[in-house]
Legacy VTK file of the C-alpha trace (Angstrom):
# vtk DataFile Version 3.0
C-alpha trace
ASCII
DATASET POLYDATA
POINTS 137 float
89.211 100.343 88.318
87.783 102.641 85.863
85.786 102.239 82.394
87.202 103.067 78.865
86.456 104.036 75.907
86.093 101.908 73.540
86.837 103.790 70.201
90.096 105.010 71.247
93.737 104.170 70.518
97.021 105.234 70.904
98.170 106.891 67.746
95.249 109.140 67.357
96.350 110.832 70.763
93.272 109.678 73.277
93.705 108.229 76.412
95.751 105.349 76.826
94.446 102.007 78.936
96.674 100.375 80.571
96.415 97.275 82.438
98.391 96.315 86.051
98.972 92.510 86.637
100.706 92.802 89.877
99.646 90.583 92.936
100.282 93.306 95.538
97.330 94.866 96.328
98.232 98.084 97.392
101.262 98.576 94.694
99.118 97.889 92.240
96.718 100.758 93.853
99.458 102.797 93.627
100.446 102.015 90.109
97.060 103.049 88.943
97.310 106.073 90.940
100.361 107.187 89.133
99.349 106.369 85.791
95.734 108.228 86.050
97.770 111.062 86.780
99.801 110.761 84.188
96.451 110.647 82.025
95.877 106.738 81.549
92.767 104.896 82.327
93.566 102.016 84.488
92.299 98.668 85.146
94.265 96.479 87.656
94.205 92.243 88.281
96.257 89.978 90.546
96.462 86.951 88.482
97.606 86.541 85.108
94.393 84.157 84.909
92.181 86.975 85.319
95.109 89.287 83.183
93.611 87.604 79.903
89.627 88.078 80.609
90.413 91.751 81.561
92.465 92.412 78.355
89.623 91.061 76.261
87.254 93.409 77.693
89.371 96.473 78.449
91.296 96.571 74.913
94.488 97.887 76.557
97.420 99.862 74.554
99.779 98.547 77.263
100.513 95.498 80.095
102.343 96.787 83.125
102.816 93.129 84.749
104.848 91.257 87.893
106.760 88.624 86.273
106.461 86.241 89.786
102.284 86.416 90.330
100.026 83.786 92.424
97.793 81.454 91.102
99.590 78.613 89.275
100.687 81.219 86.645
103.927 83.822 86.202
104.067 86.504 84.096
106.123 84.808 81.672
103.241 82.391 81.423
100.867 85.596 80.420
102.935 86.731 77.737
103.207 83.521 76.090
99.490 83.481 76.422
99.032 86.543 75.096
101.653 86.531 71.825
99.472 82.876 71.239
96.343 85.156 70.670
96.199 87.107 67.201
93.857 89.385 69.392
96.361 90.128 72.266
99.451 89.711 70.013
100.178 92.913 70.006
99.710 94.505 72.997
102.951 96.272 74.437
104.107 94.759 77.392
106.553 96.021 80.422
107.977 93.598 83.049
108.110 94.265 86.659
110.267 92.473 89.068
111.378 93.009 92.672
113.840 90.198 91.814
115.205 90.685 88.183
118.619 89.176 87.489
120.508 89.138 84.369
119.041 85.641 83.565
115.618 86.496 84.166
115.974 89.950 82.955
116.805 88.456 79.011
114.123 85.659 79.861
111.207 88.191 80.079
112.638 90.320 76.681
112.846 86.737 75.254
109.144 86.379 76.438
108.094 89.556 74.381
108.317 91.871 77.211
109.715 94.790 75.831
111.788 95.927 78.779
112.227 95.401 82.465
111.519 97.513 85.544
112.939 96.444 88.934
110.884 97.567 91.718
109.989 100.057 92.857
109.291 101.046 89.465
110.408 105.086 89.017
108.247 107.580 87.664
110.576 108.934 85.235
110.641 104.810 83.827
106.567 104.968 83.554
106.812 108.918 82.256
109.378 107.386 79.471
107.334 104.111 78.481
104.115 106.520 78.117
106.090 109.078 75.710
107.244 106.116 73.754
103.935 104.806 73.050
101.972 107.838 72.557
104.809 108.701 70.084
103.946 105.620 68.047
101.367 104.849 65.222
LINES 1 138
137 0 1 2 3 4 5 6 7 8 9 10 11 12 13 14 15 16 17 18 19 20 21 22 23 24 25 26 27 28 29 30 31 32 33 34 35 36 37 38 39 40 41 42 43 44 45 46 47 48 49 50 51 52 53 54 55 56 57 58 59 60 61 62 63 64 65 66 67 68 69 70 71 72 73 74 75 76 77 78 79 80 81 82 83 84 85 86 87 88 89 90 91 92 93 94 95 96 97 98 99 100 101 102 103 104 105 106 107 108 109 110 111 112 113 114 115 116 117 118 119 120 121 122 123 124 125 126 127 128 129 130 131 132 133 134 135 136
């Protein structure tokens, strides 16, 4: 887990923060990996309990998050949370499922996730998402 900055956004072209709910220790590990590469500071949780805390503190531009997660709590649970709090509102989020079928796929976009990513999760899918959002604002 790394620190951030806190001054920086999105549209003005800094680094983008990204946050990894996935229960899977070593996929999410490997998800940070990837996305540090690809120029993102990280921060990764296992819960979608500890999800919110760490997205007050770390301010992320974008939720990459396992929709089926330990704890009492899904994923689907964390983005109703989140679209309940004016602060976390808008926050872009991306779905992650080793499971996703049609009915759960339009569950999570119902949910406010805006898309779905079966796992593994591709490179070229993260590459994409991170275009997208450093092409907005």
């Amino acid at each position: 887990m790394h620190s951030s900055p806190a001054d920086g956004s999105a549209s003005h072209g800094s680094t983008l923060r990204v946050l990894v709910v996935e229960d899977n220790r070593d996929l999410a590990k490997l998800f940070c990996d990837l996305l540090e590469v690809m120029g993102c500071t990280t921060e990764a949780v296992f819960t979608a309990r500890t999800a919110l805390d760490s997205m007050r503190g770390l301010a992320p531009d974008l939720v990459f998050c396992d929709l089926r997660l330990p704890g009492g709590r899904s994923g689907f649970d964390l983005a109703a949370d989140m679209r309940a709090d004016p602060a976390l509102a808008g926050i872009r989020m991306i779905a992650v499922s080793g499971y996703a079928d049609q009915v759960e796929r339009e569950r999570a976009l119902d949910a406010g996730f805006e898309r779905v990513f079966e796992k593994p999760v591709k490179f070229a899918q993260m590459m994409e998402v991170l275009k997208d959002l450093r092409g907005s604002g």
